[in-house]
VOLUM-316949 format. One record per residue: residue number from 1; x, y, z of N, C-alpha, C in turn. Coordinates in nm, 3 decimals. Layout:
! residues N
(atom NUM, (X, Y, Z), (X, Y, Z), (X, Y, Z))
...
! end
This chain:
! residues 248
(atom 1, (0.083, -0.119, 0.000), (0.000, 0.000, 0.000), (0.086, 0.123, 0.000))
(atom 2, (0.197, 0.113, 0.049), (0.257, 0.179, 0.109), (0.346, 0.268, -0.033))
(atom 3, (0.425, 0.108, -0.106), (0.478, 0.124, -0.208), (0.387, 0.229, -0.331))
(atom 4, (0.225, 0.180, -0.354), (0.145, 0.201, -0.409), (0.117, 0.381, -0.422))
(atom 5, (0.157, 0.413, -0.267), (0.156, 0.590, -0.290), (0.290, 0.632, -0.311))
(atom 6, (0.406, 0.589, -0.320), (0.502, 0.609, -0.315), (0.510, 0.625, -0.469))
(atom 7, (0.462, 0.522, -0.565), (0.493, 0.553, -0.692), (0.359, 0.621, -0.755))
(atom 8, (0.281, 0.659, -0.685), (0.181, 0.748, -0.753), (0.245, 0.866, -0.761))
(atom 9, (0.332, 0.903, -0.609), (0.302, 1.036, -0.570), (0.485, 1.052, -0.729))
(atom 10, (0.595, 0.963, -0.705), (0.670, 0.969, -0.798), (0.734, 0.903, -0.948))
(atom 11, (0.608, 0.929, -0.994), (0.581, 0.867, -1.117), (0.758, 0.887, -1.195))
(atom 12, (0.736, 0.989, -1.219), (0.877, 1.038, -1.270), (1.004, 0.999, -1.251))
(atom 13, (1.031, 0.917, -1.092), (1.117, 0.878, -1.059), (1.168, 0.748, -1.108))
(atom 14, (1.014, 0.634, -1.116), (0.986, 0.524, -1.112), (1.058, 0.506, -1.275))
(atom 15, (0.997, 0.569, -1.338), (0.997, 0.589, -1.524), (1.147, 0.667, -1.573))
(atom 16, (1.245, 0.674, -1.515), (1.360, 0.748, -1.491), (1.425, 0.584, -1.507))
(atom 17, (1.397, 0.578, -1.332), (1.463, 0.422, -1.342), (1.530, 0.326, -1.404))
(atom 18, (1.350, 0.291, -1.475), (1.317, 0.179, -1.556), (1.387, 0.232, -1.713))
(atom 19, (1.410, 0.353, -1.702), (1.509, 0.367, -1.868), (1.659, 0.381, -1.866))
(atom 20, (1.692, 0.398, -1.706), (1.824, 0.369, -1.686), (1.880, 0.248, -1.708))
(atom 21, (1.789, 0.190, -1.606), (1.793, 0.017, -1.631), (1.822, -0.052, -1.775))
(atom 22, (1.740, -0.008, -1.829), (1.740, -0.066, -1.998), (1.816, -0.012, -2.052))
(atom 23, (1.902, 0.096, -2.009), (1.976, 0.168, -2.123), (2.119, 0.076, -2.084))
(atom 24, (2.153, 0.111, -1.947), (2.259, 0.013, -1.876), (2.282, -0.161, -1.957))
(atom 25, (2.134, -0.191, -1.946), (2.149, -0.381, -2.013), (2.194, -0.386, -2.150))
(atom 26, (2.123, -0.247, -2.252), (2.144, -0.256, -2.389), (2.278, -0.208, -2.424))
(atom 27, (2.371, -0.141, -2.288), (2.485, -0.084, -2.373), (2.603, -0.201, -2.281))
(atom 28, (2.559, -0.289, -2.213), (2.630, -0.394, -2.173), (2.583, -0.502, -2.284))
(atom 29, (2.507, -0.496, -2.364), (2.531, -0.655, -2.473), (2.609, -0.549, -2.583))
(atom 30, (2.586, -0.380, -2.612), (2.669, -0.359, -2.719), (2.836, -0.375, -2.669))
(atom 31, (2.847, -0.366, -2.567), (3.056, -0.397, -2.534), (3.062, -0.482, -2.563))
(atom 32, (2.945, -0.583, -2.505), (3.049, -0.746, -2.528), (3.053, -0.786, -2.690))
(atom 33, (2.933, -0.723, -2.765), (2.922, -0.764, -2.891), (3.079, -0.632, -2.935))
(atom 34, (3.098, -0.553, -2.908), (3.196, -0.490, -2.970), (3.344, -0.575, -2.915))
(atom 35, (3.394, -0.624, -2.814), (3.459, -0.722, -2.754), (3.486, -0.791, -2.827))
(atom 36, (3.363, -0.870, -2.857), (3.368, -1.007, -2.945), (3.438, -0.941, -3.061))
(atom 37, (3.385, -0.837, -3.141), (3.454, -0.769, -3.263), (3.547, -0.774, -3.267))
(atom 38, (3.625, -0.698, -3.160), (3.746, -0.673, -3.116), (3.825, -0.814, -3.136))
(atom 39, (3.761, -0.921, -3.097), (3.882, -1.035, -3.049), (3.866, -1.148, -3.208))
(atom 40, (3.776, -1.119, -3.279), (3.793, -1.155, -3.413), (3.843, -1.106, -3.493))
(atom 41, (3.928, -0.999, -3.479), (3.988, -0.856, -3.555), (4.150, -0.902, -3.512))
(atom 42, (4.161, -0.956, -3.396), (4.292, -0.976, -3.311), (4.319, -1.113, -3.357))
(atom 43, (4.248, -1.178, -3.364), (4.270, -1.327, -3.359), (4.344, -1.387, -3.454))
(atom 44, (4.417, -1.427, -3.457), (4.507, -1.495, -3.581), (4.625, -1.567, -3.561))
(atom 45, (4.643, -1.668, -3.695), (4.771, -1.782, -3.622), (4.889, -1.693, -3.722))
(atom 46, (5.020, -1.682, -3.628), (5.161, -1.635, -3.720), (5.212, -1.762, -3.726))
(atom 47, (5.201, -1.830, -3.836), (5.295, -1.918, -3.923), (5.408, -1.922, -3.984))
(atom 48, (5.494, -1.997, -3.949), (5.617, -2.005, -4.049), (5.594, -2.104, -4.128))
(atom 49, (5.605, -2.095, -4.260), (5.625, -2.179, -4.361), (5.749, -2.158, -4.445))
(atom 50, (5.803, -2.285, -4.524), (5.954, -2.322, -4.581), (5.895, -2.394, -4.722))
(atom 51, (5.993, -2.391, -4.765), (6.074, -2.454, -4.897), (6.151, -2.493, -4.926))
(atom 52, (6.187, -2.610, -4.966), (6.377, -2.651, -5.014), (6.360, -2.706, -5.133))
(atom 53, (6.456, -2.686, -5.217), (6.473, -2.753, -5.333), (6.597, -2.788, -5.358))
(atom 54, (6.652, -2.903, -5.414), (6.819, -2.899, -5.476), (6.806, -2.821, -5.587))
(atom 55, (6.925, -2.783, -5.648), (6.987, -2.708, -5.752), (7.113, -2.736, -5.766))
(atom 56, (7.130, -2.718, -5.902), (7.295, -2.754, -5.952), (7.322, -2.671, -5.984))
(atom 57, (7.470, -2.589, -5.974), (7.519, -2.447, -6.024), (7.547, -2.479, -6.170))
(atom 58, (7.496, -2.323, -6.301), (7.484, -2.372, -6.352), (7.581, -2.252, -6.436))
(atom 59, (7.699, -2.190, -6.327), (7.787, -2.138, -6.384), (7.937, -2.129, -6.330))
(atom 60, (8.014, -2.161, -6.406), (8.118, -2.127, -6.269), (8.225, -1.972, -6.316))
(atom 61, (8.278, -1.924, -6.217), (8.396, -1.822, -6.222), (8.533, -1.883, -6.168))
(atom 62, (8.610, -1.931, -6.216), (8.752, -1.958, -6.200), (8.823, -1.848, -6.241))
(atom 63, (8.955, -1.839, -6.122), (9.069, -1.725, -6.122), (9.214, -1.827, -6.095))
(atom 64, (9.253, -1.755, -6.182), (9.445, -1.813, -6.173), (9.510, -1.736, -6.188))
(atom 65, (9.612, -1.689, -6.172), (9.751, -1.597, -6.119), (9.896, -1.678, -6.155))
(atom 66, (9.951, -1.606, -6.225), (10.110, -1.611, -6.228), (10.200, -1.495, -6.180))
(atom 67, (10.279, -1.522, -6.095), (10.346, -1.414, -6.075), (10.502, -1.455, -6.109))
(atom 68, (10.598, -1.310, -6.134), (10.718, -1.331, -6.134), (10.823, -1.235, -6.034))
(atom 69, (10.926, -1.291, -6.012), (11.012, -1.175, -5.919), (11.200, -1.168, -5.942))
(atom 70, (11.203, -1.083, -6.018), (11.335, -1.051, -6.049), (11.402, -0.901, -5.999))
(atom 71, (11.520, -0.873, -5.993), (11.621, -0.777, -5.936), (11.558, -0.657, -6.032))
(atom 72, (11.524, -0.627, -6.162), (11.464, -0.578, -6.207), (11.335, -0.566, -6.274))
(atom 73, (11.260, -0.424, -6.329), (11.136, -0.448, -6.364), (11.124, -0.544, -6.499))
(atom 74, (11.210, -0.462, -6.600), (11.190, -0.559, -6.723), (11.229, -0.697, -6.721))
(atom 75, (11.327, -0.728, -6.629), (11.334, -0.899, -6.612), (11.224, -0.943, -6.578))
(atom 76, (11.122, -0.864, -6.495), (11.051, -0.982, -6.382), (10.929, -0.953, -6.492))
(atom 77, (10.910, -0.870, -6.567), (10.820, -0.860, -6.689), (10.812, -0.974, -6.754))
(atom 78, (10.944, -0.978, -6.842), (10.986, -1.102, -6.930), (10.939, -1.217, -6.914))
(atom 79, (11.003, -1.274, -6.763), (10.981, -1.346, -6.672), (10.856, -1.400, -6.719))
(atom 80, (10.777, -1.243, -6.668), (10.616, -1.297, -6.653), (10.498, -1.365, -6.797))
(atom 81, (10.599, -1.242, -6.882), (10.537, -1.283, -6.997), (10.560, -1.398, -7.076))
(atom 82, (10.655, -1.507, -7.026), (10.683, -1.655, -7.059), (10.560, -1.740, -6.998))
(atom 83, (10.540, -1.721, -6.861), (10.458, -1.789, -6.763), (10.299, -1.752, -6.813))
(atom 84, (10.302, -1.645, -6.847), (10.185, -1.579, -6.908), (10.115, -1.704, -7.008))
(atom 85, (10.198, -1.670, -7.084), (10.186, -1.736, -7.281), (10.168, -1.915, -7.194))
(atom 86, (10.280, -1.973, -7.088), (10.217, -2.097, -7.103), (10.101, -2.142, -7.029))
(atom 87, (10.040, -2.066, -6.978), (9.916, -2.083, -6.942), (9.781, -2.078, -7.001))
(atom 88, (9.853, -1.990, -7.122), (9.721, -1.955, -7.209), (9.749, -2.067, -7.314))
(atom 89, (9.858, -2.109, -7.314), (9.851, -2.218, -7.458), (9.778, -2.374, -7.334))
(atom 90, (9.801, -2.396, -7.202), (9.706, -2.490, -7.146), (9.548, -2.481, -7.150))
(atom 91, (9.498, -2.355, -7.172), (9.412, -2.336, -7.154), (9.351, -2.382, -7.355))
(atom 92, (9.406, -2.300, -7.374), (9.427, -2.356, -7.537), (9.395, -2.448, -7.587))
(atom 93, (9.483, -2.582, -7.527), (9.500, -2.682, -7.558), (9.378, -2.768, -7.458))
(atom 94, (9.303, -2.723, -7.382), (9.204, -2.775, -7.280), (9.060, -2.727, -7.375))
(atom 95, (9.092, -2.647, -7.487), (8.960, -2.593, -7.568), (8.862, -2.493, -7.485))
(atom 96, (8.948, -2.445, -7.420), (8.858, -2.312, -7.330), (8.875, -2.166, -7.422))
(atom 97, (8.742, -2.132, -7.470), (8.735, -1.988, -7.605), (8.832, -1.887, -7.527))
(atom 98, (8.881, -1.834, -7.594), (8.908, -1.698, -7.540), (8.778, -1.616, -7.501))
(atom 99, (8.707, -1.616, -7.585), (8.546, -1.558, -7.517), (8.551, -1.590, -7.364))
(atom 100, (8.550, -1.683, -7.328), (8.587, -1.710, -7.189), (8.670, -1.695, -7.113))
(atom 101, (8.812, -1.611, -7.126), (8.892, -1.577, -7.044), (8.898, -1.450, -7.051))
(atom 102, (8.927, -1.392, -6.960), (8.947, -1.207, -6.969), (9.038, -1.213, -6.837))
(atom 103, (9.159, -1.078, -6.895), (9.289, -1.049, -6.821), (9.258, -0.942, -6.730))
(atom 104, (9.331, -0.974, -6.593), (9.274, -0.867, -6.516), (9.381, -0.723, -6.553))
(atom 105, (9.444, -0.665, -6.499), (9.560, -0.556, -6.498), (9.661, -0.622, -6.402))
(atom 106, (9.773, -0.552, -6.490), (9.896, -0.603, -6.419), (9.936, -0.551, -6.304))
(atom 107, (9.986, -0.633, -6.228), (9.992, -0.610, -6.046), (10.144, -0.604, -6.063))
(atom 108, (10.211, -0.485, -5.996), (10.285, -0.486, -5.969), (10.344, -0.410, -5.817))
(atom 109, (10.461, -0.471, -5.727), (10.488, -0.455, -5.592), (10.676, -0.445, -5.635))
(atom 110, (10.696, -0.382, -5.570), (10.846, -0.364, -5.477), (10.875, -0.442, -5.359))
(atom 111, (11.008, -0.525, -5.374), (11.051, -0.563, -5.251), (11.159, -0.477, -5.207))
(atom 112, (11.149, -0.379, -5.137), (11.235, -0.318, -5.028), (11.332, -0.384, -4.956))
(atom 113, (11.495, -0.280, -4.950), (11.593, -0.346, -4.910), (11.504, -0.322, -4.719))
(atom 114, (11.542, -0.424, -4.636), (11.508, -0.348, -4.501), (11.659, -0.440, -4.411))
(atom 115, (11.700, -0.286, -4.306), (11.792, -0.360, -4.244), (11.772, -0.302, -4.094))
(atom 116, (11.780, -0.384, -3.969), (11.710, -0.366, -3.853), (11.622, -0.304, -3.876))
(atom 117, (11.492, -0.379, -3.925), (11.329, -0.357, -3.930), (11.332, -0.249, -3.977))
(atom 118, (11.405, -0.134, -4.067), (11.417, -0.020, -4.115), (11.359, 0.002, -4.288))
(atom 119, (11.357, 0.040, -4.353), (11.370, 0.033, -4.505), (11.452, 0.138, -4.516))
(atom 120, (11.542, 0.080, -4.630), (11.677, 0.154, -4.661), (11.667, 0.271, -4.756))
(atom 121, (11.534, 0.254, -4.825), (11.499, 0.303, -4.919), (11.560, 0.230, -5.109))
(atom 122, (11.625, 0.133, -5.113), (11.678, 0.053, -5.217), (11.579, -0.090, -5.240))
(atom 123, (11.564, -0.079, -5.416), (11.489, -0.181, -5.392), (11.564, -0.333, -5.428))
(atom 124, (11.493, -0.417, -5.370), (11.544, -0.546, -5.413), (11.527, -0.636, -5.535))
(atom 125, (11.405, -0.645, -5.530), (11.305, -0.679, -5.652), (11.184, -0.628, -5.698))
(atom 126, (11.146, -0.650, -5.827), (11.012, -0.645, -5.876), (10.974, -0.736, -5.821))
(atom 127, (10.836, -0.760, -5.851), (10.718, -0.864, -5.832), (10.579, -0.865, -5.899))
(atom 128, (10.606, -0.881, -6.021), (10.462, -0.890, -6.115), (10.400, -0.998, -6.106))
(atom 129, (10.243, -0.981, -6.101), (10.135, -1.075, -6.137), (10.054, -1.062, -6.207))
(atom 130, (9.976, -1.150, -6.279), (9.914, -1.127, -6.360), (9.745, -1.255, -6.319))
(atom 131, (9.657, -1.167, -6.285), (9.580, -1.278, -6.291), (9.491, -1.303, -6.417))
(atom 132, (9.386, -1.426, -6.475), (9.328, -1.452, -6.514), (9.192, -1.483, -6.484))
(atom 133, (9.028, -1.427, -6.557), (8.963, -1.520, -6.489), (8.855, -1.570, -6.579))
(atom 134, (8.782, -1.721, -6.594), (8.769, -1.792, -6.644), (8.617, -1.793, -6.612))
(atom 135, (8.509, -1.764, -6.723), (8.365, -1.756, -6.703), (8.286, -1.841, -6.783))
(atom 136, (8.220, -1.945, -6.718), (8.188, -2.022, -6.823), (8.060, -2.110, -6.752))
(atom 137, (7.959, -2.205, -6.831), (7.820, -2.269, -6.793), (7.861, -2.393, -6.804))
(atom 138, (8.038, -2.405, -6.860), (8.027, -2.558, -6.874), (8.096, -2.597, -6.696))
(atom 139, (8.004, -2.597, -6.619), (8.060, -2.612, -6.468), (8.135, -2.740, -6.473))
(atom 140, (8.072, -2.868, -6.499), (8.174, -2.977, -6.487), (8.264, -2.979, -6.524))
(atom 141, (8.300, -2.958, -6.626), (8.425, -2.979, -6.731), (8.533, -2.898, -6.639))
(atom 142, (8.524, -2.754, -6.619), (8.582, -2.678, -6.592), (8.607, -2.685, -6.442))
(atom 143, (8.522, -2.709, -6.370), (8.546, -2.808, -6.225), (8.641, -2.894, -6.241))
(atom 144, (8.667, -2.973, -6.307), (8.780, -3.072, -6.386), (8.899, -3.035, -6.390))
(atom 145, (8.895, -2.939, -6.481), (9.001, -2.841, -6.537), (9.084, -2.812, -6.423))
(atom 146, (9.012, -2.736, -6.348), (9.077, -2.628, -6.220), (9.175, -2.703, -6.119))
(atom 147, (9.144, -2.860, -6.112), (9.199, -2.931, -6.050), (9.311, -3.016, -6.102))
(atom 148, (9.324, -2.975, -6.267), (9.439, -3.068, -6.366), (9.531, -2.998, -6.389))
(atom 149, (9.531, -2.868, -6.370), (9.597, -2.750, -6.387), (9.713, -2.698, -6.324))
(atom 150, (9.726, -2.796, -6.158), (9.816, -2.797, -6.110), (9.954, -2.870, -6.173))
(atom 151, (9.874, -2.947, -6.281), (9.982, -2.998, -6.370), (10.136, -2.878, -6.364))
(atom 152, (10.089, -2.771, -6.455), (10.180, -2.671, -6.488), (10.261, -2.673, -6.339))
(atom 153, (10.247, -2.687, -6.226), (10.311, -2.641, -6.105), (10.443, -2.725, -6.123))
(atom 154, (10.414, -2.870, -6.183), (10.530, -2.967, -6.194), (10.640, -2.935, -6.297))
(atom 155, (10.604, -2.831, -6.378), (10.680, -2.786, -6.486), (10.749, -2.624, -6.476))
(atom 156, (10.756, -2.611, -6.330), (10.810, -2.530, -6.298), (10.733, -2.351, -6.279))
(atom 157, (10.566, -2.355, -6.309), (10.565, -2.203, -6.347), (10.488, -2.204, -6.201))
(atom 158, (10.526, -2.114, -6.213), (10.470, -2.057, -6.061), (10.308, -1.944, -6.037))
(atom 159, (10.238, -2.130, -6.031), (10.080, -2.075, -6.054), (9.977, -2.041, -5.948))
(atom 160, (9.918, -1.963, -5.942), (9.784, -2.005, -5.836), (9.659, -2.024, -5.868))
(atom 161, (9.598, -2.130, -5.821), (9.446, -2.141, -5.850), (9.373, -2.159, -5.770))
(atom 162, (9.278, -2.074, -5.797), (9.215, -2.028, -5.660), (9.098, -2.141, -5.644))
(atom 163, (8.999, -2.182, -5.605), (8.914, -2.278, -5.573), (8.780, -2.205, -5.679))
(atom 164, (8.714, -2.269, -5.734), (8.638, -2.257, -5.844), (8.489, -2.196, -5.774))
(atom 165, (8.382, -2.069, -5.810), (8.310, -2.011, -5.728), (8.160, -2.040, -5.800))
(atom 166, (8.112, -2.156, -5.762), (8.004, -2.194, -5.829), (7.866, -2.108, -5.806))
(atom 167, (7.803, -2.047, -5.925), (7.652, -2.012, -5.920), (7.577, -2.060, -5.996))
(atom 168, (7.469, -1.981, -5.937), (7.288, -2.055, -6.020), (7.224, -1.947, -6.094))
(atom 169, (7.224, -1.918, -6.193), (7.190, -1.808, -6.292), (7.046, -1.753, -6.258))
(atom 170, (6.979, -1.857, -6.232), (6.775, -1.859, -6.206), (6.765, -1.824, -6.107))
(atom 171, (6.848, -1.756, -6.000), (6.815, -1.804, -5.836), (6.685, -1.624, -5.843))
(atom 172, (6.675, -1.565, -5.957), (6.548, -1.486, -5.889), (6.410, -1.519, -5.903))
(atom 173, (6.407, -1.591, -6.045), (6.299, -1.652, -6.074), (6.217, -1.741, -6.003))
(atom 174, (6.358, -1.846, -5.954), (6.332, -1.927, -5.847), (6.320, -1.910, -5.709))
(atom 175, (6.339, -1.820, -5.660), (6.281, -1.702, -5.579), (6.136, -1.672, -5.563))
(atom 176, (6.075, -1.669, -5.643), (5.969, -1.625, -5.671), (5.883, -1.747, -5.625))
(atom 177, (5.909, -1.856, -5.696), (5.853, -1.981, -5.724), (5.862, -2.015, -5.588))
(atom 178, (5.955, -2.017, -5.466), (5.957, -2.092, -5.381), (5.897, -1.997, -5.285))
(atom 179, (5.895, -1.875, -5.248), (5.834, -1.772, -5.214), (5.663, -1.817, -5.146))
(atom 180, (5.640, -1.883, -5.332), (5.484, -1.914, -5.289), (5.470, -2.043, -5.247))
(atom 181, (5.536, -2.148, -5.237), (5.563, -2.277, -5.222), (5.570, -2.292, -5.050))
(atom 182, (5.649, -2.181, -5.003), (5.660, -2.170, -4.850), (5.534, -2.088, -4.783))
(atom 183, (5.487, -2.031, -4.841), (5.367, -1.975, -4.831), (5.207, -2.069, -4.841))
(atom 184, (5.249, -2.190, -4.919), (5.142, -2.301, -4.956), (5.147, -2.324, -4.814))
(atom 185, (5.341, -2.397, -4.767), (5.294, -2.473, -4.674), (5.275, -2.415, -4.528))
(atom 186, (5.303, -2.276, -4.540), (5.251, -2.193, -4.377), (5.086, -2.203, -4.373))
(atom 187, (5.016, -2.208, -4.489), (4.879, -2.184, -4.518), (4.824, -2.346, -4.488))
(atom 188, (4.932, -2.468, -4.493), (4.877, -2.563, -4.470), (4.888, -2.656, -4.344))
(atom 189, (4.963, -2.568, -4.267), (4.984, -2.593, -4.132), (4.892, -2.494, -4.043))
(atom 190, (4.881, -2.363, -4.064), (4.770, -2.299, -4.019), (4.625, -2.403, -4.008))
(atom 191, (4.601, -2.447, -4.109), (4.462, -2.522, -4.159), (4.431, -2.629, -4.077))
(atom 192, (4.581, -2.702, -4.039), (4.600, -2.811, -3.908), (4.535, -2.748, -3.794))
(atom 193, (4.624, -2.673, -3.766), (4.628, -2.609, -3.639), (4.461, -2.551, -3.585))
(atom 194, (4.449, -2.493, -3.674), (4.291, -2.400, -3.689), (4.143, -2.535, -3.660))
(atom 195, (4.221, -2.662, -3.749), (4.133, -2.751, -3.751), (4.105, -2.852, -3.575))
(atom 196, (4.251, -2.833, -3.583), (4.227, -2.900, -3.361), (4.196, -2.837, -3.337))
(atom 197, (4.131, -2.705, -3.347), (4.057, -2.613, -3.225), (3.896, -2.616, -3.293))
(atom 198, (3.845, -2.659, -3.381), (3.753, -2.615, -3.447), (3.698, -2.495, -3.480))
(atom 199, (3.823, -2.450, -3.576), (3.822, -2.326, -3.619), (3.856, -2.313, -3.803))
(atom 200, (3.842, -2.222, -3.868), (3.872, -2.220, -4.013), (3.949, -2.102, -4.043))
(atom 201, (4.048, -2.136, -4.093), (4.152, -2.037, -4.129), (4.070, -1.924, -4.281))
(atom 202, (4.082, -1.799, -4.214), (4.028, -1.702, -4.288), (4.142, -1.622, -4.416))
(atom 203, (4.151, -1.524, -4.442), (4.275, -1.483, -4.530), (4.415, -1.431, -4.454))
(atom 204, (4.484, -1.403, -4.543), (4.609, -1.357, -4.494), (4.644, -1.208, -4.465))
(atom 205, (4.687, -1.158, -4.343), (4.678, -1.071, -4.278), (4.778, -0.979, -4.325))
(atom 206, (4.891, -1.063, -4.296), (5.009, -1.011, -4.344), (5.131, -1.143, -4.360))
(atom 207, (5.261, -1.139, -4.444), (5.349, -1.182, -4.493), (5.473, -1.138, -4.456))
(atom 208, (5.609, -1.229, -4.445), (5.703, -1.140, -4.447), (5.778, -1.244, -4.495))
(atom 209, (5.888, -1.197, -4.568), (5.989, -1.319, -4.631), (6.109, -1.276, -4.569))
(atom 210, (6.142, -1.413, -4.515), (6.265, -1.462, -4.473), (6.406, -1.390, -4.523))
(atom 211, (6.505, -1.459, -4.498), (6.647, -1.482, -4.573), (6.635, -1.591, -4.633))
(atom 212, (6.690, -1.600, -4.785), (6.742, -1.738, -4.842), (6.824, -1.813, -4.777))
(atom 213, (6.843, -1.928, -4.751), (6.980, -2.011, -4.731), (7.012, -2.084, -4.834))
(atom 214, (7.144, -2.074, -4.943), (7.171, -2.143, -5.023), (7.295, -2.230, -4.976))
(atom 215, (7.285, -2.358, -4.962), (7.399, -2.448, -4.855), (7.436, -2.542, -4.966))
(atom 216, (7.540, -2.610, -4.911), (7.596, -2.751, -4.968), (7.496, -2.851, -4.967))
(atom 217, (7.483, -2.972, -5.076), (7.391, -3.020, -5.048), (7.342, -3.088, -4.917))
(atom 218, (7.273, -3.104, -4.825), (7.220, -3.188, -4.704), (7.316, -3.117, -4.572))
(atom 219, (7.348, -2.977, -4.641), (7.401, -2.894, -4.509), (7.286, -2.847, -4.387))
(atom 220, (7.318, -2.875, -4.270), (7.245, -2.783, -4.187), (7.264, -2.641, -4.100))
(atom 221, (7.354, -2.577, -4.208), (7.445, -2.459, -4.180), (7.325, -2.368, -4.201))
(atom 222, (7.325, -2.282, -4.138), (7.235, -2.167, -4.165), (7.254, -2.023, -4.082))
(atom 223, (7.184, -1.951, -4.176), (7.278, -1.798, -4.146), (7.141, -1.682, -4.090))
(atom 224, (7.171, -1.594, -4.010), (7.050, -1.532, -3.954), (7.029, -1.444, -4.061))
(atom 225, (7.167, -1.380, -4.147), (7.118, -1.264, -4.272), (7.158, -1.357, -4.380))
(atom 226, (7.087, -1.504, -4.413), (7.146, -1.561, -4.514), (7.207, -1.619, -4.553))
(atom 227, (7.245, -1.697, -4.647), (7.380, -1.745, -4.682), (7.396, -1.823, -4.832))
(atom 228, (7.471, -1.797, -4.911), (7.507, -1.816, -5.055), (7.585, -1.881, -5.094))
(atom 229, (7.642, -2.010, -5.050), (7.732, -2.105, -5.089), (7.780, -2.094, -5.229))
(atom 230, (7.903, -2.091, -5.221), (7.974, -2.099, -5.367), (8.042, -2.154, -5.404))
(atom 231, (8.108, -2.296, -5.270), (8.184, -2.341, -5.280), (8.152, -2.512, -5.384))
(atom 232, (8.023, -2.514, -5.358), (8.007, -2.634, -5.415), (7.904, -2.676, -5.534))
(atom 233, (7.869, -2.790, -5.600), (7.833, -2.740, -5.731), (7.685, -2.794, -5.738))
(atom 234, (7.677, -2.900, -5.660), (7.564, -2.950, -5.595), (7.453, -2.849, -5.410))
(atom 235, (7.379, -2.802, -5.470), (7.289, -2.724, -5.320), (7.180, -2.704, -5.290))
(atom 236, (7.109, -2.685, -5.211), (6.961, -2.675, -5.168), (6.964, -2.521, -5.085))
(atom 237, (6.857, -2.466, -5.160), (6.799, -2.349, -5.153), (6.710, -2.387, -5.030))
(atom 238, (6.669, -2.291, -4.960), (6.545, -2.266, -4.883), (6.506, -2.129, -4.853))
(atom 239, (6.347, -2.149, -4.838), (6.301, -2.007, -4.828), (6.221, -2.061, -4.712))
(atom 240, (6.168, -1.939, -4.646), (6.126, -1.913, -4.513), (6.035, -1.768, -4.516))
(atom 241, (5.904, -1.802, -4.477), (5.802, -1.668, -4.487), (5.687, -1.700, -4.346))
(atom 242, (5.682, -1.557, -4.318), (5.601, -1.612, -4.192), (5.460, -1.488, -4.206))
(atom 243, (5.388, -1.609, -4.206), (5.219, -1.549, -4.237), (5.120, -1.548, -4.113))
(atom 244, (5.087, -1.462, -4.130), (4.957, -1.428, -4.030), (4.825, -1.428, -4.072))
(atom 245, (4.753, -1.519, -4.066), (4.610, -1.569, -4.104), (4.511, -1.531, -3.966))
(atom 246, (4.384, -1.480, -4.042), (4.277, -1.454, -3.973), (4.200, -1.615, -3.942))
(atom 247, (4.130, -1.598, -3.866), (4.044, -1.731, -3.793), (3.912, -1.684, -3.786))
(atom 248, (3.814, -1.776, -3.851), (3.716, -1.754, -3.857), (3.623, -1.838, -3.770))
! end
């Protein structure tokens, strides 16, 4: 009864209330529904996905050097230009084009007289070199070569050969190709993952690509900025990209 005059006498109060009330319930289901927004906007798996492939280098760069050292310049010239000529007639005779060889510039050094750790200012000798370097797709053959070549060492000329620097002509193309290949399989491990939770992997958020590792074959050497093996003629590429997929 009591209540009964209480809301006669404050109607206004009662009707105040009752729209507070409702306004309070309707803007507590819009947070959680904006929440929920929120955490489907956030939600997503970061994947790493890879690629490996072998590859055979399918070029090589070989360098060789003769040097000479005589009391004077034009001797140690002479010198050089004997050692010169028989290297190019091995090469010659191995059927390597001249198209394929190109001369670097001639190196030349002073040996200084020195007496108690001093330099006397007199010189002792010249010291010319001359390197060569050798560009070519026939990698085996010339892999071959680089290692028969020490021949000349037994015949007195005084050679160096440097270790042969194998590359892969395609490596951007193939770049590309494996790019999306590591990207298949981040997208197909997401799909795992998404699938034990009972969830469905939505699109891709964002991408980022790795460093290449180009190694010896069945190396597990790997480099944080990379790495480009050149030493060998046989290798496996890998790529590495890490994706961020939405969840639906």
């Amino acid at each position: 009864m009591e209540s009964t005059r209480v809301g006669s006498r404050f109607p206004e109060l009662f009707a105040g209330l009752t729209l507070l009330s409702a306004a309070l319930i309707a803007s507590s289901f819009l947070w959680a529904g904006a929440i929920r927004n929120i955490k489907r906007v956030d939600d997503g798996l970061l994947i790493t996905g890879s690629a490996k492939r072998p590859i055979k280098s399918d070029y090589i760069v070989w360098r060789v050097a003769v040097s000479s050292q005589q009391p004077t310049a034009p001797a140690a010239y002479k010198q050089l230009k004997g050692w010169t000529e028989r290297v190019q007639r091995y090469l010659k005779e191995a059927k390597i084009p001249d198209s394929e060889i190109s001369f670097n510039s001639l190196e030349t050094t002073t040996v200084p007289e020195v007496i108690n750790n001093r330099e006397t200012g007199k010189t002792l000798a010249y010291k010319l070199s001359q390197r060569l370097e050798i560009r070519s797709n026939q990698v085996d053959r010339y892999s071959k070569l680089s290692q028969q070549i020490t021949e000349l060492i037994n015949e007195g000329v005084p050679l160096t050969s440097e270790p042969p620097e194998y590359l892969y002509n395609e490596l951007s193309k193939l770049r590309i190709e494996m790019i999306a290949e590591a990207t298949k399989d981040a997208k197909a491990r997401a799909e795992s993952i998404a699938k034990s939770t009972g969830n469905r992997v939505g699109g891709v958020r964002s991408a980022d690509t790795g460093v290449f590792q180009i190694t010896p074959r069945n190396s597990t050497t790997v480099s944080n900025g990379g790495s480009y093996d050149t030493s060998s003629i046989e290798k496996d590429i890998t790529a590495v990209v890490s994706v961020k997929f939405g969840i639906d």
